[in-house]
PyMOL Python script that loads the backbone (N, CA, C, O; Angstrom):
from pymol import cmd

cmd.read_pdbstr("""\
ATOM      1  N   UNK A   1      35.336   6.070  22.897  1.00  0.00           N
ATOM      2  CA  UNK A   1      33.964   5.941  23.350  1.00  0.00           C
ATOM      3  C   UNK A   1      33.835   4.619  24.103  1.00  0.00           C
ATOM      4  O   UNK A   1      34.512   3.667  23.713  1.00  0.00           O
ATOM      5  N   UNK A   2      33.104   4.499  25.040  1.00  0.00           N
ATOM      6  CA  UNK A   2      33.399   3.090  25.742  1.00  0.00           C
ATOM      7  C   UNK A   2      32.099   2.349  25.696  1.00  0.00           C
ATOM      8  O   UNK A   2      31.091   3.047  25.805  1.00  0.00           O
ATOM      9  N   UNK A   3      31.958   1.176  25.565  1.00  0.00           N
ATOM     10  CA  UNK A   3      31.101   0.196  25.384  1.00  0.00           C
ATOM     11  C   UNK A   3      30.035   0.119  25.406  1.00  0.00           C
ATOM     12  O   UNK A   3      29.184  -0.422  24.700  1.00  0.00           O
ATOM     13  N   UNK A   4      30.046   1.032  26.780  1.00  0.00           N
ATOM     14  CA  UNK A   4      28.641   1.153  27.461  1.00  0.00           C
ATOM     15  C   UNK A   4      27.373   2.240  26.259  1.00  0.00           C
ATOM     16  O   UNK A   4      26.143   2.265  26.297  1.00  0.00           O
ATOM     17  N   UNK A   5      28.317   2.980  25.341  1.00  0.00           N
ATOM     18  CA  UNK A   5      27.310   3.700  24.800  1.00  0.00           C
ATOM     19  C   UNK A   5      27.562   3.608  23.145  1.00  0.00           C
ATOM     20  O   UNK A   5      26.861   4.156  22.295  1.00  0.00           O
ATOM     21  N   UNK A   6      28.795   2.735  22.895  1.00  0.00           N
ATOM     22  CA  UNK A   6      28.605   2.122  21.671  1.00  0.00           C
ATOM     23  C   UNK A   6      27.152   1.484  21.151  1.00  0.00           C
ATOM     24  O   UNK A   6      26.469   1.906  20.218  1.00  0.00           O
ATOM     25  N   UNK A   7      26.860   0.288  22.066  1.00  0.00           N
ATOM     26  CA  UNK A   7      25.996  -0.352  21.579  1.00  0.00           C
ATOM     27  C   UNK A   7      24.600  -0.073  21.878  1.00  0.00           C
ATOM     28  O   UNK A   7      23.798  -0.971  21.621  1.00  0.00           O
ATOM     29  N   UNK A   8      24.213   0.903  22.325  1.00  0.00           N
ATOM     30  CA  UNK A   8      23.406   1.951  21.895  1.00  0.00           C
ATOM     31  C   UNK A   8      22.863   2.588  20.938  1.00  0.00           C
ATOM     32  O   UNK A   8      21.739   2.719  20.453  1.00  0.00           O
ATOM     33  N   UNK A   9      24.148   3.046  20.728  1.00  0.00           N
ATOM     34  CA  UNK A   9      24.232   3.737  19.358  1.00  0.00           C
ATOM     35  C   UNK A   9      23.999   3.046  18.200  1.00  0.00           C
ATOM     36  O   UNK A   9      23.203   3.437  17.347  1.00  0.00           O
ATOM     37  N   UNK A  10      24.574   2.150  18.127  1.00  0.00           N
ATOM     38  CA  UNK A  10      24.404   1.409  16.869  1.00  0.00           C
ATOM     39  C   UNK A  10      22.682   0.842  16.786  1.00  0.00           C
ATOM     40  O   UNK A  10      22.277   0.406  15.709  1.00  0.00           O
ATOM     41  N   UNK A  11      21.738   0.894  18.010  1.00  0.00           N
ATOM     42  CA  UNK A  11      20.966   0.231  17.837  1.00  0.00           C
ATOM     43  C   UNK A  11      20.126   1.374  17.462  1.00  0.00           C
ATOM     44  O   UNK A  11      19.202   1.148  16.680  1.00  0.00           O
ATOM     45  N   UNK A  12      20.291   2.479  17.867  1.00  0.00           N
ATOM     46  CA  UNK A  12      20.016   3.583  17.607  1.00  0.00           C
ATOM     47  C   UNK A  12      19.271   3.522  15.812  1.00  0.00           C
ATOM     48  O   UNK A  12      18.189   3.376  15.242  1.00  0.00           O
ATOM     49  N   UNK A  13      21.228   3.826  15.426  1.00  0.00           N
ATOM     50  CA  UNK A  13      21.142   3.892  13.947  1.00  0.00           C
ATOM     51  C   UNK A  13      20.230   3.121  13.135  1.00  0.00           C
ATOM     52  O   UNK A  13      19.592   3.494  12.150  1.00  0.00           O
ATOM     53  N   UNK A  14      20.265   1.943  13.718  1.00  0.00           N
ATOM     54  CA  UNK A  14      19.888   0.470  12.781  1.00  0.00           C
ATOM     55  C   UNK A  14      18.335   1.021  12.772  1.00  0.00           C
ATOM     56  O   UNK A  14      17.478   0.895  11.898  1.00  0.00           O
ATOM     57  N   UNK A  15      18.286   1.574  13.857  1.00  0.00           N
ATOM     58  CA  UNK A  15      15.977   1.372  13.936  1.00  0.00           C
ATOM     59  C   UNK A  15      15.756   2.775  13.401  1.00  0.00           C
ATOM     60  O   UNK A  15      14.603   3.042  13.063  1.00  0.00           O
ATOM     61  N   UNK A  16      16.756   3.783  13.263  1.00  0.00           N
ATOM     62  CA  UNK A  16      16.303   4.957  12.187  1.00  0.00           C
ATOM     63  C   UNK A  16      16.454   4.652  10.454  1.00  0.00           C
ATOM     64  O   UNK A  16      15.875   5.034   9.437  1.00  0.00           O
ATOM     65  N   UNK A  17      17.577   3.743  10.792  1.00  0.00           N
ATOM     66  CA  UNK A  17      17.960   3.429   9.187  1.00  0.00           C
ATOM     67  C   UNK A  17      16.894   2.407   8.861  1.00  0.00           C
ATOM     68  O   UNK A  17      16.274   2.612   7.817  1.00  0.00           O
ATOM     69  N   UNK A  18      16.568   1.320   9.587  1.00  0.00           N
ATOM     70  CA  UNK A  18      15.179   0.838   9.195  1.00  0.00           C
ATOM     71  C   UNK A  18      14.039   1.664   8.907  1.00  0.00           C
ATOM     72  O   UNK A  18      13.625   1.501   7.759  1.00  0.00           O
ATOM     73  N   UNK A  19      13.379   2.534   9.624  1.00  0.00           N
ATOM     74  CA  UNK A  19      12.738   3.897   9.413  1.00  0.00           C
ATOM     75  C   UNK A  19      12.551   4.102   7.770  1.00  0.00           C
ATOM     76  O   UNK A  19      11.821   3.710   6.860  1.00  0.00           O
ATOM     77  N   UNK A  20      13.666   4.957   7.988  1.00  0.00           N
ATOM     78  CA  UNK A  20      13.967   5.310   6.841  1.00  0.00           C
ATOM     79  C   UNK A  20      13.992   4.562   5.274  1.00  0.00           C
ATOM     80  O   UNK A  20      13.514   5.147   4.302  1.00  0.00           O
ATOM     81  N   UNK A  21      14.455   3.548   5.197  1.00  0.00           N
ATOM     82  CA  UNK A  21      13.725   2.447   4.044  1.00  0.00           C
ATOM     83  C   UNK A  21      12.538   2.039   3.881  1.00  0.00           C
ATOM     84  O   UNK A  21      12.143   1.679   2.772  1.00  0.00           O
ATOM     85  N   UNK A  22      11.746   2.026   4.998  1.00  0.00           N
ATOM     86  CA  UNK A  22      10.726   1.445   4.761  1.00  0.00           C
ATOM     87  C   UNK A  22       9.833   2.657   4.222  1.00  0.00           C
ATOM     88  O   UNK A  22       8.866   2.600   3.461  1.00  0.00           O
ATOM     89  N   UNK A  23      10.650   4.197   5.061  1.00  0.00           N
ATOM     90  CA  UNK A  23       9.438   4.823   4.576  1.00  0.00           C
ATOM     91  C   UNK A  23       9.571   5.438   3.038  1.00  0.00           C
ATOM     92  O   UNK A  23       8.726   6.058   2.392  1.00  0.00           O
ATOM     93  N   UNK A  24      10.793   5.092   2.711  1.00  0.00           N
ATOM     94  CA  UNK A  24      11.032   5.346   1.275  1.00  0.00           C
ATOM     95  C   UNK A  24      10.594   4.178   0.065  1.00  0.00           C
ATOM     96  O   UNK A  24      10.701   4.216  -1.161  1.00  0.00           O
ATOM     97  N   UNK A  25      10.185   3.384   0.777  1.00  0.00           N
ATOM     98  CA  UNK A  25       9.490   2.134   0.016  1.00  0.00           C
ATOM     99  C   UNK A  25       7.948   2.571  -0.632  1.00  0.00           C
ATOM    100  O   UNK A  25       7.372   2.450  -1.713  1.00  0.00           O
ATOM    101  N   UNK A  26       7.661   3.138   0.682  1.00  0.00           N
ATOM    102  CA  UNK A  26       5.791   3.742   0.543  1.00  0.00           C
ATOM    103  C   UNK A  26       5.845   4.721  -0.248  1.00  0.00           C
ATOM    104  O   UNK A  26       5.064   4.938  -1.174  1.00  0.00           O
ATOM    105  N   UNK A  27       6.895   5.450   0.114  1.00  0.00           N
ATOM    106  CA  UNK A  27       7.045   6.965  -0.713  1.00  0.00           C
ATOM    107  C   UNK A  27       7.425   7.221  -1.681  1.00  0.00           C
ATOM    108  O   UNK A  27       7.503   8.322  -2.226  1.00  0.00           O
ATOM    109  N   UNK A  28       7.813   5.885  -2.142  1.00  0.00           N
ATOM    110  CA  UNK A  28       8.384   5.824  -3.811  1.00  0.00           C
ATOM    111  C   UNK A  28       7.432   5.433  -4.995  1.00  0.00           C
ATOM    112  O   UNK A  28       7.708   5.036  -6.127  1.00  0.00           O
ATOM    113  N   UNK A  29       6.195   5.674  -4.371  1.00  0.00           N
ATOM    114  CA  UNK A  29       4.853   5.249  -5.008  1.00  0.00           C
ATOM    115  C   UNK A  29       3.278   6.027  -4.946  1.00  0.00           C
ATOM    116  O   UNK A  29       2.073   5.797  -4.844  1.00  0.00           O
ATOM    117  N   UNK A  30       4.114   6.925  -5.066  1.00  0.00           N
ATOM    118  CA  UNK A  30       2.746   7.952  -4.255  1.00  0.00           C
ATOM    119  C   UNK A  30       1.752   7.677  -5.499  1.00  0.00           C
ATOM    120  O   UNK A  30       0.584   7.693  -5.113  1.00  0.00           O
ATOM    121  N   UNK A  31       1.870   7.458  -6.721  1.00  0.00           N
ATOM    122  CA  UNK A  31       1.013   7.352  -7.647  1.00  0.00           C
ATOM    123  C   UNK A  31       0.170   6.123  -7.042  1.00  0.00           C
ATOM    124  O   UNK A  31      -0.962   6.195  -6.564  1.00  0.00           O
ATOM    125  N   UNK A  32       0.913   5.066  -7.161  1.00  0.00           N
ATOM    126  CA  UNK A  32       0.088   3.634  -6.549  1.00  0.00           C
ATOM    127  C   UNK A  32      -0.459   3.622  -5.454  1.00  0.00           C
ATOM    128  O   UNK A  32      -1.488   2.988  -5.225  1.00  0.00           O
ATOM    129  N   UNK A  33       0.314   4.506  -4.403  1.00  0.00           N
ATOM    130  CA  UNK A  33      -1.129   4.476  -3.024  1.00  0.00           C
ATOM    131  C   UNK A  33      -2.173   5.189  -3.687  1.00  0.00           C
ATOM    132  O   UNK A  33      -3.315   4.746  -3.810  1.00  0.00           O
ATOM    133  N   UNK A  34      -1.800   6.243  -4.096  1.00  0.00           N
ATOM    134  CA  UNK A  34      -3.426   7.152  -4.975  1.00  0.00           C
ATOM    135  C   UNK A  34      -3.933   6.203  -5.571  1.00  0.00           C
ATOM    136  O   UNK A  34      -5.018   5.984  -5.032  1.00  0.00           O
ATOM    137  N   UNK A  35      -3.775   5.578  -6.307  1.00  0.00           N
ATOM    138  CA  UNK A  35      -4.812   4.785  -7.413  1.00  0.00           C
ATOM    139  C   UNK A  35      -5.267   3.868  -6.445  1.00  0.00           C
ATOM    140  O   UNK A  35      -6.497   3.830  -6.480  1.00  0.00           O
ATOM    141  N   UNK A  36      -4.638   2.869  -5.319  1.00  0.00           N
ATOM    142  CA  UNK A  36      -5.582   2.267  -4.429  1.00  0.00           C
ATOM    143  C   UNK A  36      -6.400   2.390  -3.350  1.00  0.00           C
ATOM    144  O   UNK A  36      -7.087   1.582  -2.726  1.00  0.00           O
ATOM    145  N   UNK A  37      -6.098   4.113  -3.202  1.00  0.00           N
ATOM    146  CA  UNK A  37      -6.901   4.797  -2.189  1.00  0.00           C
ATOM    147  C   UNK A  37      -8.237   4.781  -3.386  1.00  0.00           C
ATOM    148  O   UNK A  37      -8.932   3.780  -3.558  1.00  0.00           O
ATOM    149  N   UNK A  38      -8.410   5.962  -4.078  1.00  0.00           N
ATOM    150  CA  UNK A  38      -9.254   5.673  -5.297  1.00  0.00           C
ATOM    151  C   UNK A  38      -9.967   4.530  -5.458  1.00  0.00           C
ATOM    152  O   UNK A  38     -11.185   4.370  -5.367  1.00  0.00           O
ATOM    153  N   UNK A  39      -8.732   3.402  -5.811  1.00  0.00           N
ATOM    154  CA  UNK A  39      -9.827   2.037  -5.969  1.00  0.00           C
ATOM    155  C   UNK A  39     -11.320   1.618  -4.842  1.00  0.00           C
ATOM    156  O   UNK A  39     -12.496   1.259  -4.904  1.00  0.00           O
ATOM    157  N   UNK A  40     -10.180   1.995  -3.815  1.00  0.00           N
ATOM    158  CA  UNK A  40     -11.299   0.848  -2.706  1.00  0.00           C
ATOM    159  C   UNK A  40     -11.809   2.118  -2.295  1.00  0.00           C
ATOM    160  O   UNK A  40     -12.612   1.830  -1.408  1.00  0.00           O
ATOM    161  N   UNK A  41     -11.800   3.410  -2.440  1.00  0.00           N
ATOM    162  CA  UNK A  41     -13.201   4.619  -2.554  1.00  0.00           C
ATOM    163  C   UNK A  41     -14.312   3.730  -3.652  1.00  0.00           C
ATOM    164  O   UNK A  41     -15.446   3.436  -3.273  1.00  0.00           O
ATOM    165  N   UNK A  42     -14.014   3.521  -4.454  1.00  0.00           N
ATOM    166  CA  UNK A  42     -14.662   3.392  -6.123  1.00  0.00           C
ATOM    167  C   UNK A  42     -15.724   2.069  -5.494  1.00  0.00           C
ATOM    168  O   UNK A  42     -16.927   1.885  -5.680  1.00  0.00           O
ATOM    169  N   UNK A  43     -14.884   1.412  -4.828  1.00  0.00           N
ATOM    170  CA  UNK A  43     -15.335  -0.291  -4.731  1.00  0.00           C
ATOM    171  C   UNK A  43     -16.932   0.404  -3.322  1.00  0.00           C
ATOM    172  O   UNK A  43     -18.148   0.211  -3.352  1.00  0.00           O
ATOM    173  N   UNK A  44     -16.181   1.061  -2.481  1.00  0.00           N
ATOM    174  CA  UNK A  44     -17.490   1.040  -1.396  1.00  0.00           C
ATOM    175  C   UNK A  44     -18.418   2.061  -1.910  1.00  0.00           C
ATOM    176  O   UNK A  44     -19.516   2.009  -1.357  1.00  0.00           O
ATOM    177  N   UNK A  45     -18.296   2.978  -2.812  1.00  0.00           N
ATOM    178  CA  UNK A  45     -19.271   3.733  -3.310  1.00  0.00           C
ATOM    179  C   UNK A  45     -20.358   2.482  -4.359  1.00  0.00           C
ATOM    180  O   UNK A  45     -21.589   2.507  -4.322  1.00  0.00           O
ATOM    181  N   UNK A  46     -19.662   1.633  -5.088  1.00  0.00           N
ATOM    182  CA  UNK A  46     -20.275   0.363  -5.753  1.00  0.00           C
ATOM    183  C   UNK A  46     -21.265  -0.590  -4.888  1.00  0.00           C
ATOM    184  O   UNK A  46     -22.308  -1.182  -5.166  1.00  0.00           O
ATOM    185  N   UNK A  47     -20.577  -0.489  -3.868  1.00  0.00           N
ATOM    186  CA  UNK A  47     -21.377  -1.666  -2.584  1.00  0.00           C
ATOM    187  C   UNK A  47     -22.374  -0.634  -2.146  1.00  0.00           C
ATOM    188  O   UNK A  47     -23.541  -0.906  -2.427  1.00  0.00           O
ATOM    189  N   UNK A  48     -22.218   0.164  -1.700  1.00  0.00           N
ATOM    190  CA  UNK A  48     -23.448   1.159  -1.437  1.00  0.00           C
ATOM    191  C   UNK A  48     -24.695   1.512  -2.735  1.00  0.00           C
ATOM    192  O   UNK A  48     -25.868   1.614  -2.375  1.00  0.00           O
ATOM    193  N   UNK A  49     -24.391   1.653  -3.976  1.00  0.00           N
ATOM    194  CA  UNK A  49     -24.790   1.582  -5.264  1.00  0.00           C
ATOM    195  C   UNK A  49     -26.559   0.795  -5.007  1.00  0.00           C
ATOM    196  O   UNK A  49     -26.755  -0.130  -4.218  1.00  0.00           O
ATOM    197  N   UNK A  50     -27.443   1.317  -5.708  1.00  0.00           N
ATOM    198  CA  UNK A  50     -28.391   0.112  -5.666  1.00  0.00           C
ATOM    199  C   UNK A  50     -28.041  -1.038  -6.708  1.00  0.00           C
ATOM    200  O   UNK A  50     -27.078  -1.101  -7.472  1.00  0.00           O
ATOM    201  N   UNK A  51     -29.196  -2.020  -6.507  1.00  0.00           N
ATOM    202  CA  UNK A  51     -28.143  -3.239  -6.696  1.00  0.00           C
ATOM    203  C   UNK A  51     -28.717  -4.026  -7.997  1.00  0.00           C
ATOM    204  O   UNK A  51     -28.109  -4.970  -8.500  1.00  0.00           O
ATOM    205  N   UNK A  52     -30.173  -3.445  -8.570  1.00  0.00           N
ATOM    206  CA  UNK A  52     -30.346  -3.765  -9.506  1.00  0.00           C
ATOM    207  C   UNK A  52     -29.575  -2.912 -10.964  1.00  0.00           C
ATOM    208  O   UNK A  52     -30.413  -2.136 -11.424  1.00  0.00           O
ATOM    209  N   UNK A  53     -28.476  -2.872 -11.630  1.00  0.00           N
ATOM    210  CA  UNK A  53     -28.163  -2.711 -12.641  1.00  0.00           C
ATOM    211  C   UNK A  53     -28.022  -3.544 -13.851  1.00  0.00           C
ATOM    212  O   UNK A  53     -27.265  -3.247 -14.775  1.00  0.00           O
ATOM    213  N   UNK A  54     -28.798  -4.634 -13.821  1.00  0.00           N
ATOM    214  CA  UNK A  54     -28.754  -5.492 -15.055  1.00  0.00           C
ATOM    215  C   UNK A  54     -27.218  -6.552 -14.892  1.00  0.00           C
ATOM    216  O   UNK A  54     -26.909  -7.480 -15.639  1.00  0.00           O
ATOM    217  N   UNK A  55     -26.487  -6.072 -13.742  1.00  0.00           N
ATOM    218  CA  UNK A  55     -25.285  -7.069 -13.292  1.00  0.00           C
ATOM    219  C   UNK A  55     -24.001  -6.636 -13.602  1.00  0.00           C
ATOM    220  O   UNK A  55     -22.977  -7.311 -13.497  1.00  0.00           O
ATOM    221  N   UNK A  56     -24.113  -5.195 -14.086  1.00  0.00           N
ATOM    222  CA  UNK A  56     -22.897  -4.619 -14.241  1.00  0.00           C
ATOM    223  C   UNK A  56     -22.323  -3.914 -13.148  1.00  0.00           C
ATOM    224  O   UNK A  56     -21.097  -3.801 -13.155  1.00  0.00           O
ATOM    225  N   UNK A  57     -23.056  -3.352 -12.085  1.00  0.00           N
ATOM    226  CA  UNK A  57     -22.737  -3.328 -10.958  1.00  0.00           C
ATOM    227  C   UNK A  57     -21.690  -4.443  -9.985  1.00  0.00           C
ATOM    228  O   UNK A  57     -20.735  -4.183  -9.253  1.00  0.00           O
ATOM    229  N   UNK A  58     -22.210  -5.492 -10.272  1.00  0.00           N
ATOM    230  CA  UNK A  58     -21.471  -6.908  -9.686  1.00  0.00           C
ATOM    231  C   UNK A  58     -20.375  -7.083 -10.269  1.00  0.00           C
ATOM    232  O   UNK A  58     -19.331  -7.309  -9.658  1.00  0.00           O
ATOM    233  N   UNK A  59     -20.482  -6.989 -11.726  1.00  0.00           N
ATOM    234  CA  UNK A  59     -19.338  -7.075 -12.610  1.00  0.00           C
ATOM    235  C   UNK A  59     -18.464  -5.831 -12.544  1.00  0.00           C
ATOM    236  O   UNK A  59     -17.331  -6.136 -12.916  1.00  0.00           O
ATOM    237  N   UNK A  60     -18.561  -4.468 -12.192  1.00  0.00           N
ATOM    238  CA  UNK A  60     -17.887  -3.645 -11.410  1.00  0.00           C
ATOM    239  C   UNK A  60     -16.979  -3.786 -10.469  1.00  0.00           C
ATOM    240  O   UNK A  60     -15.799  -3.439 -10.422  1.00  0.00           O
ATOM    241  N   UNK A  61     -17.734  -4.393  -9.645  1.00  0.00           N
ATOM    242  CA  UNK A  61     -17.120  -4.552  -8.004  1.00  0.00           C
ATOM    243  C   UNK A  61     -16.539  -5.281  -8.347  1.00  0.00           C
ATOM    244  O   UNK A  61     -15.496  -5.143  -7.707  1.00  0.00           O
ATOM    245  N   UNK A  62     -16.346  -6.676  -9.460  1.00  0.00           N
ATOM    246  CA  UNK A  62     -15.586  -7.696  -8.862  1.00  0.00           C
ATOM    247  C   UNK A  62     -14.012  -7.268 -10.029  1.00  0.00           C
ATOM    248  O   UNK A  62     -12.916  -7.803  -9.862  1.00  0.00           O
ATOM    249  N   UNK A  63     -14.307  -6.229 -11.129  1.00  0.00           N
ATOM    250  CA  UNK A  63     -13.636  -5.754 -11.599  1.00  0.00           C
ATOM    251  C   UNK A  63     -12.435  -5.017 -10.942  1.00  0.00           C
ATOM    252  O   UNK A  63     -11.240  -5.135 -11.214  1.00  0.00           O
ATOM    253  N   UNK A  64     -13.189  -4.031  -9.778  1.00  0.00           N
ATOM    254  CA  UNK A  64     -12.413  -3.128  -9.082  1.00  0.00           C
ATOM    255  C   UNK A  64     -11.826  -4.027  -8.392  1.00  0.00           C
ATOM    256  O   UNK A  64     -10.643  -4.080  -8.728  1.00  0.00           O
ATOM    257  N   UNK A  65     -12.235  -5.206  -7.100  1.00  0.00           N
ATOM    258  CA  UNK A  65     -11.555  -5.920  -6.807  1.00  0.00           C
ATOM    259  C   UNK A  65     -10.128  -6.681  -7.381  1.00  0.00           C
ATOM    260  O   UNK A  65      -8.978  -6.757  -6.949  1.00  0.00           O
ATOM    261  N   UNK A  66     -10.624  -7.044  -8.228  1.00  0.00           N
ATOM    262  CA  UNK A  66      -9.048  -7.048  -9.449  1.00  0.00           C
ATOM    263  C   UNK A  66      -7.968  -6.092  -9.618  1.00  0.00           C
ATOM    264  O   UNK A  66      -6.802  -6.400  -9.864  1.00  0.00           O
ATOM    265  N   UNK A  67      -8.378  -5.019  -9.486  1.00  0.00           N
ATOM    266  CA  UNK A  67      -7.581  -3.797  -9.949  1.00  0.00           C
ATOM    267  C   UNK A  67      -7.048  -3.936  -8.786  1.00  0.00           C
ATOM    268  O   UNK A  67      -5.928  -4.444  -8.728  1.00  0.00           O
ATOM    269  N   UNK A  68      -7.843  -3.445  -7.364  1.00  0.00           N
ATOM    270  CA  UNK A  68      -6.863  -3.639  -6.364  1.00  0.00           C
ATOM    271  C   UNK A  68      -5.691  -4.541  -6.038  1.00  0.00           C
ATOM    272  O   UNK A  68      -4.592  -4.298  -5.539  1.00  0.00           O
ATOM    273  N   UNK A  69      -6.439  -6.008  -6.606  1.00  0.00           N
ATOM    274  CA  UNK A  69      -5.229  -7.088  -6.321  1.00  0.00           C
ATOM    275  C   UNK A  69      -4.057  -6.733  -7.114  1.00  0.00           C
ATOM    276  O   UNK A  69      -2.895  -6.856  -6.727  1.00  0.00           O
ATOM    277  N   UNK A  70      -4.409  -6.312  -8.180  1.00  0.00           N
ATOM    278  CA  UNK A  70      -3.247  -6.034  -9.284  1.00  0.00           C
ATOM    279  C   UNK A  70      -2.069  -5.125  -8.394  1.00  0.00           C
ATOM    280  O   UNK A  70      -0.999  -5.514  -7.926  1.00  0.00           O
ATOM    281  N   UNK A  71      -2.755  -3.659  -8.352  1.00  0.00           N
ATOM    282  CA  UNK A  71      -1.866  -2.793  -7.862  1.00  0.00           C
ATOM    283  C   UNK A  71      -1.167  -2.771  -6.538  1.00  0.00           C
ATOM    284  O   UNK A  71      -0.354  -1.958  -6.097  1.00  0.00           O
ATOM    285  N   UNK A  72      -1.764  -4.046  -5.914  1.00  0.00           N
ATOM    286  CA  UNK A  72      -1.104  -4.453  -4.719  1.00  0.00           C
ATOM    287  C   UNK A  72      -0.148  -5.180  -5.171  1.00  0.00           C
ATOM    288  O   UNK A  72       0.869  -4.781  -4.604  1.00  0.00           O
ATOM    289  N   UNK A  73       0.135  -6.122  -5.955  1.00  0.00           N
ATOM    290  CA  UNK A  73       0.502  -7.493  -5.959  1.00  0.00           C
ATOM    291  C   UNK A  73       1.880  -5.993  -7.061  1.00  0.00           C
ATOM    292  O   UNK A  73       3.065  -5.862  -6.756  1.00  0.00           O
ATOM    293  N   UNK A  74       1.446  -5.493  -7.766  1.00  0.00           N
ATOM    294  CA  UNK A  74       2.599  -4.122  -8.526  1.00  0.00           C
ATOM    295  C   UNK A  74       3.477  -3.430  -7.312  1.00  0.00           C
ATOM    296  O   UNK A  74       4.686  -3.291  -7.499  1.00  0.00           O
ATOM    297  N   UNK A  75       2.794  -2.927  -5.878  1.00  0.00           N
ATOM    298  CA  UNK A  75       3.797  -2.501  -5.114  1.00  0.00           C
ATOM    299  C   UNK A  75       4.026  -3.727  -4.258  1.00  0.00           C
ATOM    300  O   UNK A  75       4.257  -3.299  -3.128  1.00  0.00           O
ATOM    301  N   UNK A  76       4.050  -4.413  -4.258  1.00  0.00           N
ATOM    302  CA  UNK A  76       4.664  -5.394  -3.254  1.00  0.00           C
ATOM    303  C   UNK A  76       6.303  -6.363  -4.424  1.00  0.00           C
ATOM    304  O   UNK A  76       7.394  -6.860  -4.150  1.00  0.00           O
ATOM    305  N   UNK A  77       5.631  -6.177  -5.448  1.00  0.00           N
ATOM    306  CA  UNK A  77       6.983  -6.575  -6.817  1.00  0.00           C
ATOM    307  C   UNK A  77       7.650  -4.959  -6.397  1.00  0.00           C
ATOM    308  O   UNK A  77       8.771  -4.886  -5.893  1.00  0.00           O
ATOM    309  N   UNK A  78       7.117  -4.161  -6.574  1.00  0.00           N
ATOM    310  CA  UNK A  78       8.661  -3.078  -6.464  1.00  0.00           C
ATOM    311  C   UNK A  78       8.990  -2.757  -4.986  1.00  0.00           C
ATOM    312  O   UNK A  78       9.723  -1.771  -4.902  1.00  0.00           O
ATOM    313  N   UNK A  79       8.729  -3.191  -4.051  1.00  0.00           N
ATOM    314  CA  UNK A  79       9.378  -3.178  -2.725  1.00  0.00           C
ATOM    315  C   UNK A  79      10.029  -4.644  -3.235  1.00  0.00           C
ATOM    316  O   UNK A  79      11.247  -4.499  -3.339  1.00  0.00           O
ATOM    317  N   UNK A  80       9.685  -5.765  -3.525  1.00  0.00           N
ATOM    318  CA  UNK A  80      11.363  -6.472  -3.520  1.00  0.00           C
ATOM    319  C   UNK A  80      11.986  -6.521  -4.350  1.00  0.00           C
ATOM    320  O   UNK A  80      12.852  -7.392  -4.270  1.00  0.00           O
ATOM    321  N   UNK A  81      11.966  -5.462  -5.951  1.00  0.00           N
ATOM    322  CA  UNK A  81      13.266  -5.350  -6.671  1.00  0.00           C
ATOM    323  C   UNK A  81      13.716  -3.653  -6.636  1.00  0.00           C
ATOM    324  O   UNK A  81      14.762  -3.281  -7.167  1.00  0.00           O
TER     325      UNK A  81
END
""", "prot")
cmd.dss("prot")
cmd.show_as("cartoon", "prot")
cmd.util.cbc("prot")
cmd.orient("prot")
């Protein structure tokens, strides 16, 4: 094979094989994108919410906010081990 379409190829491979990890990174978590799709549904249905609830509303939102950070800060630990 001569030169000219070696290194092609290889660059080829490298940006499918990148592809391919990354999208097995996302896809190895389908539970955790669900629960943070869910979350930040949960959080703008809260912000829309009326706003007098005695403060459990506030204490909601800033709850759900948490949860999100959590389950972010959970797939971003299993994409680097």
């Amino acid at each position: 094979m001569s030169r000219r379409f070696v290194i092609p190829a290889l660059l080829m491979v490298l940006v499918l094989a990148t592809g391919f990890v990354a999208g097995r990174a996302t896809a190895a978590q389908p539970h955790m994108n669900a629960a943070l799709e869910h979350l930040r549904a949960a959080r703008t249905s809260l912000e829309k919410a009326e706003a007098d609830k005695g403060g459990h509303r506030a204490a909601a939102i800033d709850l759900t906010d948490r949860a999100i950070h959590e389950v972010e800060a959970g797939m971003d630990y299993a994409r680097r081990h």
